[in-house]
C-alpha positions as CSV (number, residue, x, y, z in Angstrom):
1,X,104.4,92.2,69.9
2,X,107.7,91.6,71.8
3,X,110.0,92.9,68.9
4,X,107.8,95.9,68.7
5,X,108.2,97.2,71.7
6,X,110.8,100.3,71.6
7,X,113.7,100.5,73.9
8,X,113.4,104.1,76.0
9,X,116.6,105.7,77.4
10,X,115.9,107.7,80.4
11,X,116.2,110.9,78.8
12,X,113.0,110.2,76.7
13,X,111.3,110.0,80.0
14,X,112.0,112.5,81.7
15,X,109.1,114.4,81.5
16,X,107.6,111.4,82.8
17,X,109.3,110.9,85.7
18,X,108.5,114.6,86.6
19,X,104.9,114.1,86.7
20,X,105.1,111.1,88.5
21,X,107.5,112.7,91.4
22,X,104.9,115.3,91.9
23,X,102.5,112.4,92.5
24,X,104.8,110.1,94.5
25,X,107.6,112.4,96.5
26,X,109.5,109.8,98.5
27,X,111.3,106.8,97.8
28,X,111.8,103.9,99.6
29,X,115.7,103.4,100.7
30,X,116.7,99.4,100.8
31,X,119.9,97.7,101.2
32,X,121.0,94.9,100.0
33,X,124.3,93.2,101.3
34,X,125.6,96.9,101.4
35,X,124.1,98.0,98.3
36,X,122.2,100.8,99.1
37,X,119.4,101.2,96.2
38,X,116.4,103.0,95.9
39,X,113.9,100.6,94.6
40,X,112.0,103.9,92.9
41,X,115.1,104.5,90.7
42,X,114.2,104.4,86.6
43,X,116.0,101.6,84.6
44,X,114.7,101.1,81.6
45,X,111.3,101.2,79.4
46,X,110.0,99.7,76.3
47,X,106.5,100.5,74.5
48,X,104.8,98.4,71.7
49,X,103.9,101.2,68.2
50,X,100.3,99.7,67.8
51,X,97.9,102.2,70.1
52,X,94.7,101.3,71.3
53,X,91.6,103.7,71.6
54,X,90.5,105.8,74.2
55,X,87.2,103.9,76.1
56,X,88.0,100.9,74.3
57,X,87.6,96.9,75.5
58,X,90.9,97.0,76.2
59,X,91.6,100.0,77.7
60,X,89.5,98.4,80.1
61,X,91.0,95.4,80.5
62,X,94.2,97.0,81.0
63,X,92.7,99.4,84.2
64,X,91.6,96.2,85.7
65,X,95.1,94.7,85.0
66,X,96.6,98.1,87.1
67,X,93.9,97.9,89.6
68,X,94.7,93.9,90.7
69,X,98.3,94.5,90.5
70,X,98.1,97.5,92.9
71,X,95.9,95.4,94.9
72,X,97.8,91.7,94.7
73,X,101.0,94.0,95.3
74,X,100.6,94.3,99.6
75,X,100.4,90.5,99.7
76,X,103.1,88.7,97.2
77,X,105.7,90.0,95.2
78,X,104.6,88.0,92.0
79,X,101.7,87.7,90.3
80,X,100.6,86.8,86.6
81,X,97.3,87.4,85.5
82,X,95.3,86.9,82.2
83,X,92.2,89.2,81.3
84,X,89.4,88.2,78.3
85,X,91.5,85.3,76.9
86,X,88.7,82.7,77.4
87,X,86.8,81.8,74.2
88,X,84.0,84.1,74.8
89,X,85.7,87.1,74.9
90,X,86.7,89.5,71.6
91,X,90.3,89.6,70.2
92,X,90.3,93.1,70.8
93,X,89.8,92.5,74.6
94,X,92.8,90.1,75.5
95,X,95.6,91.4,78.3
96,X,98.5,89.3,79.7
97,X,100.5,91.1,82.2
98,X,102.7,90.9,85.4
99,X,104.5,92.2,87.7
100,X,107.1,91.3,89.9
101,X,109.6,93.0,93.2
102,X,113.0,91.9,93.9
103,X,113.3,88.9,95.9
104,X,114.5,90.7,99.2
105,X,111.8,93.4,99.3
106,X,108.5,93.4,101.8
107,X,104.8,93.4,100.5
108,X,105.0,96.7,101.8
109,X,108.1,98.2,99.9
110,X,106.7,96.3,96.8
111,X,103.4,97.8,96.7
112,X,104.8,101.3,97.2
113,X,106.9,100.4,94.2
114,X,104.4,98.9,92.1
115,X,102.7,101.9,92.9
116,X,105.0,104.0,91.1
117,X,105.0,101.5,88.0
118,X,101.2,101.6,87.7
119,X,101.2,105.9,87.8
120,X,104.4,105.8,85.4
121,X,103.3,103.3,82.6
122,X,100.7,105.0,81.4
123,X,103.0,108.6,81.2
124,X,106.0,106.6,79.6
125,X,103.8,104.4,77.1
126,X,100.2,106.2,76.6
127,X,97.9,104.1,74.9
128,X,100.4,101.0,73.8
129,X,98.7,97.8,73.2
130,X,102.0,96.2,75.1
131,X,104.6,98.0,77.1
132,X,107.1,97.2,80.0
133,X,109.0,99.2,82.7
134,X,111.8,98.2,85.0
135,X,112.8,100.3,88.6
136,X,115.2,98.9,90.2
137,X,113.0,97.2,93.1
138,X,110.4,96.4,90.7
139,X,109.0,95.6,87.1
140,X,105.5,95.5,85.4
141,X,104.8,94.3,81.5
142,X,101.7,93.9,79.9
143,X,101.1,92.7,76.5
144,X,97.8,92.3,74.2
145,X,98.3,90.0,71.5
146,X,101.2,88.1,72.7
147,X,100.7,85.6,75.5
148,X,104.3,85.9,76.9
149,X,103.9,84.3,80.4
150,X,106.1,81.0,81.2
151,X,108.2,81.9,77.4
152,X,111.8,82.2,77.9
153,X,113.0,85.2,76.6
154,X,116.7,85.9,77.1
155,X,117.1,88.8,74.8
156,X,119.4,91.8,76.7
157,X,117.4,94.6,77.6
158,X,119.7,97.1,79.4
159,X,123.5,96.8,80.7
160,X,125.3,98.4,82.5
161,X,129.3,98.2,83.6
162,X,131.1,100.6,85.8
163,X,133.7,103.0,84.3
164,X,135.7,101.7,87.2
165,X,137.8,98.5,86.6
166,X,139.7,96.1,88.7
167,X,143.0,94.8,87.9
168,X,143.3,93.1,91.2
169,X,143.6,89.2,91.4
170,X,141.8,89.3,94.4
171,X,139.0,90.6,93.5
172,X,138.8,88.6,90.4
173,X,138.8,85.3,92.3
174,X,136.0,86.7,95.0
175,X,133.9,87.8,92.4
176,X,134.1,84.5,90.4
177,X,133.5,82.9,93.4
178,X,130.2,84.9,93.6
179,X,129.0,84.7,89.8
180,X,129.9,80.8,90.5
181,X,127.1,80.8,93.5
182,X,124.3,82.8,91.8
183,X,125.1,80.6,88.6
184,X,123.2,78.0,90.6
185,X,120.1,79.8,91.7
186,X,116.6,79.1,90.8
187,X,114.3,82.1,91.5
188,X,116.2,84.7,94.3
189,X,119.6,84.8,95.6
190,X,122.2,87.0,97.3
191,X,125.8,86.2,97.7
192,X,128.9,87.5,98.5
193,X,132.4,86.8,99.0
194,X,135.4,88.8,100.5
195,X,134.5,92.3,99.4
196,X,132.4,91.3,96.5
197,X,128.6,90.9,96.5
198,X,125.9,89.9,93.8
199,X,122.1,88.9,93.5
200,X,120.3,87.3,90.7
201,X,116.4,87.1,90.6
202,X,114.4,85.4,87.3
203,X,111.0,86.4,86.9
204,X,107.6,83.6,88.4
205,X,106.2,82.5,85.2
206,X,109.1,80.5,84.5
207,X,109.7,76.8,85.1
208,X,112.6,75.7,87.7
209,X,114.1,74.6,84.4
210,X,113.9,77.8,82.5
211,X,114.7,80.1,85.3
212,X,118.4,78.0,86.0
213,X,118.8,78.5,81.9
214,X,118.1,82.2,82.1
215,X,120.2,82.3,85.3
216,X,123.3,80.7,83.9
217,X,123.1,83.0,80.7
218,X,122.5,86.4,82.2
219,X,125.7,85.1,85.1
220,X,128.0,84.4,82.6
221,X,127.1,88.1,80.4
222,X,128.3,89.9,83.6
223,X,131.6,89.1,83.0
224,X,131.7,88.4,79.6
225,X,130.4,92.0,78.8
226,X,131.8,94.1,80.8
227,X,135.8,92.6,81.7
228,X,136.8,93.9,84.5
229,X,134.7,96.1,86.3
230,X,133.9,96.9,89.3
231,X,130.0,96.7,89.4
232,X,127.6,95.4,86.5
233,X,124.0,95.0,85.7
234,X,122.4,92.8,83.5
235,X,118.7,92.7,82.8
236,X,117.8,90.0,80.2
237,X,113.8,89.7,79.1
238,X,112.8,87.4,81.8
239,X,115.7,87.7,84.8
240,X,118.8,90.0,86.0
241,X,121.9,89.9,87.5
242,X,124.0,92.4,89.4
243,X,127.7,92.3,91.2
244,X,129.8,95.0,92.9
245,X,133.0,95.7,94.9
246,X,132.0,96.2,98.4
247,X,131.8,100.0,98.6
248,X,132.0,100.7,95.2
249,X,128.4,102.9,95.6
250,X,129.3,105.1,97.7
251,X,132.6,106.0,96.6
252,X,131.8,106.1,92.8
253,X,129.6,108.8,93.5
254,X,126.2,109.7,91.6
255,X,125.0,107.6,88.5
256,X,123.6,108.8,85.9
257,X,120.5,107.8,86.7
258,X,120.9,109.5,90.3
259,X,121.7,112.9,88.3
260,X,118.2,112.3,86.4
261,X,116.5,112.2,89.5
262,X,118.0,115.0,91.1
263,X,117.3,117.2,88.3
264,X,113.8,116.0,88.4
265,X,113.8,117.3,91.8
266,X,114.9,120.3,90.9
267,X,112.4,121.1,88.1
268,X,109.6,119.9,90.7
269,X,110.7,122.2,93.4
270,X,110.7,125.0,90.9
271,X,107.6,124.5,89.4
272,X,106.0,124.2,93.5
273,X,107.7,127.9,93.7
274,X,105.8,129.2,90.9
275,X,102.4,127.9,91.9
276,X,102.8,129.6,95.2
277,X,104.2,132.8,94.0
278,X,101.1,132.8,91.9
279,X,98.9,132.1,94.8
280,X,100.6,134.9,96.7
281,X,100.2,137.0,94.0
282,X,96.9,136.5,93.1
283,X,96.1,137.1,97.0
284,X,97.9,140.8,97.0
285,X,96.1,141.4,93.8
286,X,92.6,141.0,95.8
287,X,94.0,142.4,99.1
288,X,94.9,146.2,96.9
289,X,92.0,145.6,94.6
């Protein structure tokens, strides 16, 4: 099921993203270590070709699936959880999913995040048997023939390195000095050093064994994919790493991904305007009639 699932770039779901900003407005602003991120912000998607059928065993399965992890999401930032995979249950019912939020946010920022994985899933991948998405506070995946949870998977999903570089030695030796202290980790960690900061976060099912392994690999891509620059992110299958030069998101301007999000804004605000010129329209209209 993994290999089937189908890389989305943000583009592909936009429309997406619109319906869900209708439903869910505001976003929750966090910080990191001076890294100002909104955890609501789209990173990447991936959806699985085989469909299942409307009213379906699973398609049941999978609404319980959505309903625990809103639930479980106000109390822990993890949680893994395995629906009609006992031997009494049909083929067609089995569900293996998670979720997890980044290490530094509260059960309360996670749920509202989870929240807007749970309402965006379903737009980005209607009716996949298996599908994943990634904001950058939090990630959901659910998959139904493959039990995934506790596999490493270090396959890249989505990179990104800044078109700014750094040819200073300085900031070279702080920001080995950082990959060198998240290349240790196991599970969370933040860490800076002069004016360069990074965090690294593998996700729950893994062992304290396989999280350090998927650790040291996705460190060591940072710099070996991107050279020199300024900021990178790294998402590999089952944990991601991220460093920057201190200041580097506010001066660098909006991403790309912040130019999505203001244009979904826009669209939104122009669709509002049309439902209440019809309104007021419809109102003169019985007024003179």
């Amino acid at each position: 099921m993994l290999r089937s699932l189908k890389l989305h770039s943000t583009h592909r779901i936009i429309l997406a993203l619109i319906l869900s900003s209708m439903l869910f407005p505001f976003s929750s602003i966090l910080s990191v270590h001076g890294y100002p991120t909104r955890a609501n912000i789209f990173i990447y998607a991936g959806c699985s070709q085989q469909k299942y059928q409307p009213n379906s065993p699973f398609e049941t399965n999978l609404n319980s699936f959505l309903s625990s992890v809103i639930s479980s999401s106000s109390q822990t930032i993890y949680n893994s959880i395995a629906i009609g995979n006992d031997s009494s249950a049909s083929s067609e019912e089995s569900l293996f999913g998670l979720y997890q939020c980044r290490g530094d946010l509260q059960p309360s920022d996670c749920a509202k995040c989870v929240g807007r994985l749970v309402n965006q899933i379903g737009l980005v991948c209607p009716y996949t048997l298996g599908a994943y998405l990634q904001l950058d506070g939090c990630y959901i995946r659910y998959e139904h023939f493959d039990d995934f949870l506790g596999k490493v998977d270090t396959s890249i999903r989505y990179k990104k390195c800044s078109n700014t570089a750094s040819g200073d030695t300085e900031f070279f030796r702080r920001r080995d000095d950082v990959l060198a202290d998240l290349e240790s980790a196991n599970g969370f960690r933040v860490s800076s050093s002069g004016l360069v900061q990074g965090f690294v976060q593998c996700f729950g099912d893994l062992t304290e064994s396989d999280c350090s392994t998927c650790i040291v690999d996705v460190v060591g891509k940072l710099k070996s994919l991107c050279g020199s620059a300024a900021a990178v992110d790294v998402f590999l299958g089952q944990c991601y790493a991220r460093y920057w030069a201190s200041g580097y998101y506010h001066e660098s301007g909006p991403s790309h991904d912040d130019q999505v999000g203001k244009s979904v804004t826009i669209i939104v605000g122009v669709f509002g305007g049309l439902a209440i010129l019809v309104i007021l329209l419809s109102i003169c209209k019985k007024t003179m009639g």
